[in-house]
Each structure stands twice: as structure tokens, then as C-alpha cells.
C-alpha positions in Angstrom: 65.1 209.8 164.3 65.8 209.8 167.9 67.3 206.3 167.7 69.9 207.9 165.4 70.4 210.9 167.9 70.5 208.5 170.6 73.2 206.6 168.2 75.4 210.2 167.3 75.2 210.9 171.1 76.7 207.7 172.3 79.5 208.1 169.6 80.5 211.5 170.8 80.9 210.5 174.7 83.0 207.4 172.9 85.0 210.0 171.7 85.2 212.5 174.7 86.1 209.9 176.8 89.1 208.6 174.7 89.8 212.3 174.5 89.8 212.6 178.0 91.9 209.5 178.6 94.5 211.1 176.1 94.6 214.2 177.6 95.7 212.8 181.4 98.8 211.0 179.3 100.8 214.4 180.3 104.3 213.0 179.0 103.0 212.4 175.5 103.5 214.9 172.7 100.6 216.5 171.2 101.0 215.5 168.1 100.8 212.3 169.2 97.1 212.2 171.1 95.7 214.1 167.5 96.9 211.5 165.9 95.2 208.4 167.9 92.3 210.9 168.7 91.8 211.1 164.8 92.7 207.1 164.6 90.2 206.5 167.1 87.4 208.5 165.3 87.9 207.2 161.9 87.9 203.4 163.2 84.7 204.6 165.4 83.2 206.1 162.1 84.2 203.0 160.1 83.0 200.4 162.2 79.5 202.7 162.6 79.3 202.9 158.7 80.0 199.4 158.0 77.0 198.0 160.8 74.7 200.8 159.3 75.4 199.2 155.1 75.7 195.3 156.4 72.3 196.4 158.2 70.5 197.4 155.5 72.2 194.6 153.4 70.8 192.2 155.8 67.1 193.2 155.8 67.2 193.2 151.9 68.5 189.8 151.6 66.8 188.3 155.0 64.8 185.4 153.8 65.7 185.9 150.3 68.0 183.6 148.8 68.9 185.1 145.6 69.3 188.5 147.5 71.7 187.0 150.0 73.8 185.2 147.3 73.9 188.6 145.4 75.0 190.5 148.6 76.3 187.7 150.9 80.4 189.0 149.6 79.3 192.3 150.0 78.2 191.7 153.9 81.5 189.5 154.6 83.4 193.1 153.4 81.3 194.9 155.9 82.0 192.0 158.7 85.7 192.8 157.5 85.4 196.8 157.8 83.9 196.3 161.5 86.4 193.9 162.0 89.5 195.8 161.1 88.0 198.9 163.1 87.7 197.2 166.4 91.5 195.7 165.5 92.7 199.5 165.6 90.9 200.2 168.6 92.6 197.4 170.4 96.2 198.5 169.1 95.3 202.1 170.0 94.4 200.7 173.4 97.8 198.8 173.4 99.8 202.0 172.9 98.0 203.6 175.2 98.7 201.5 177.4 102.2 201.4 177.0 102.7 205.1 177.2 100.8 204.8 180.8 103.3 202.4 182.2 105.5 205.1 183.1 103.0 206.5 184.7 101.2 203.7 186.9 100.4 199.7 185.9 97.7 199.4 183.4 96.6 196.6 181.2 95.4 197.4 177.2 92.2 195.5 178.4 91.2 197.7 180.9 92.0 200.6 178.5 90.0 199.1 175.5 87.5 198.8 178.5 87.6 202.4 179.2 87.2 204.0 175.7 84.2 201.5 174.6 81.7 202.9 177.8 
């Protein structure tokens, strides 16, 4: 149970953080930062959701052919889920990024960086 605390913790500074990194963008609308707050959460929640089922898939079919050909689509969804969550992440960091250039030189690396600690 504390593994899963430890787990809901971790998610939650994820989010501050980004939250914080949204709120010092003070030229961009409101509107705006609750939308990729709210984009940054779901992919968060998605990508969390996905490892917990391919998890669980994985133990069930470890060492277990018939099990693993049963499931083995099923996981490559999950893979796909993860997958496409850490893809909006990046793009979120991209815009991000772009909306600081006004502001001072910063590379969507070093953003993605920032709201993955």
C-alpha cells in the first residue's frame, strides 16, 4: 500500500511542477495553462493506467505461452497507450517551449526534462 502512496505522491509533484512551470508563462492566457494542465494530467493518468493493466497482463502471461498469445495484442495496446502519452507530453513540452521564447531561450528538451522530475 505504501508503494502505491509512494506512486500517487510522485504523480502529484509531476503535476505541481508542470503547474508551476505554467504558472511563471505570465503572457499566456489562462485558458490556455488549464488546458495543457488538464492535457498533462490525463496523458500522466493514461500512461500510469496503461503500465498498471500491461503490469498485471505481464505477470499473468510471464512464462505461460498460451496466456501471452491470449494477451500478447492486448499488452502491444497498452505499449501503444504509454506510448501515445509520453508523445503528448513531448508536444506539450514543445508548446511550452515555444511560448517561453519570448521570454528567454529554452529548448522542449530541457522542458520535458523539467516536468518529468
Amino acid at each position: 500500500m505504501a508503494k502505491k502512496e509512494n506512486k500517487v505522491k510522485k504523480q502529484q509533484e509531476k503535476i505541481k511542477s508542470f503547474s508551476d512551470l505554467l504558472d511563471s508563462l505570465s503572457k499566456t492566457e489562462d485558458k490556455k495553462k488549464l488546458l495543457w494542465k488538464e492535457s498533462y494530467q490525463n496523458a500522466i493518468d493514461d500512461r500510469e493506467n496503461a503500465h498498471i493493466l500491461l503490469t498485471d497482463l505481464m505477470k499473468v502471461s510471464m512464462n505461460n505461452s498460451t496466456n501471452h498469445i491470449q494477451f500478447g495484442a492486448l499488452m502491444a495496446k497498452y505499449l501503444e497507450r504509454m506510448s501515445k502519452s509520453n508523445d503528448q507530453i513531448l508536444k506539450l513540452a514543445e508548446l511550452i517551449a515555444k511560448e517561453q521564447e519570448d521570454v528567454e531561450t529554452v529548448s522542449s528538451d530541457s522542458i520535458y526534462d523539467s516536468i518529468m522530475q
